[in-house]
C-alpha angles and dihedrals in degrees: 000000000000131000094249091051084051098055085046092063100039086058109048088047089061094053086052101054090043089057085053102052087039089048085052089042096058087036091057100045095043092058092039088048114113127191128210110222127170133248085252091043088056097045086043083050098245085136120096106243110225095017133089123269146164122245118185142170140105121322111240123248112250096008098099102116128170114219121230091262096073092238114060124084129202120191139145128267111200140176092184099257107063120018117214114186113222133206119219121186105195149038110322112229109260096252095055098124123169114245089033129095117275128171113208122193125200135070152325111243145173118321083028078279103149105231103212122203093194139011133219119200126193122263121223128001104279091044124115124157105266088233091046095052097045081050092051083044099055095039089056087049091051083055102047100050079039087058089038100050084046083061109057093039085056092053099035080061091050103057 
């Protein structure tokens, strides 16, 4: 074989074996890929059903419950807009606190009830998960052009 064929070959092994590390690479980081929806994006369907995914708002106030079992946890994820109530089977992080951010990730099951795998709690009092609070921030501005638009049809009927 010649020098030139050589090269060839050794080239074109090398670009081989670098598609197929590229190709485990992706594969690796798309099913280990996790999206963050609110609690308004999953009950408008935006949330892939069957797959993994992140919710995360504020804890509402009251809503902490302990199952019968001693070791799941129901309690309500809000963004003040839409409620979703989560189960959480486990010990809760130290700093979950109701009325503060948390970010769940796992599943939508049954009853529309997100079934999370694992909890993350602020941590310290100013904190709030960046996607939980752009989610609190839009729902309050939905509310506010809402109220407003309720407003000037209310007055519009009035005149």
């Amino acid at each position: 074989m010649k020098p030139r064929h050589k090269r060839m070959v050794l080239i074109v092994g090398g670009l081989a074996i670098l598609g197929i590390a590229a190709t485990l690479v992706l594969n690796a980081f798309q099913s280990n890929l996790v999206f963050f929806f609110s609690p308004t994006q999953v009950a408008a369907g935006e949330a892939p059903t069957g797959k993994s995914f992140r919710i995360g708002g504020m804890v509402k106030e009251g809503s902490l419950a302990r199952q019968p079992d001693g070791v799941t946890m129901r309690f309500v994820v809000t963004d003040t807009d839409r409620e979703m109530t989560v189960a959480y089977r486990g010990i809760l992080p130290d700093l979950f606190r109701e009325g503060k951010g948390v970010v769940a990730q796992g599943k939508l099951a049954e009853g529309g009830i997100f079934a999370a795998s694992e909890v993350l709690a602020k941590h310290d009092e100013n904190y709030m998960p960046p996607e939980a609070a752009k989610a609190v921030g839009d729902a309050h501005q939905r509310a506010a052009a809402n109220k407003a638009a309720a407003e000037a049809a209310g007055k519009t009927l009035a005149q």
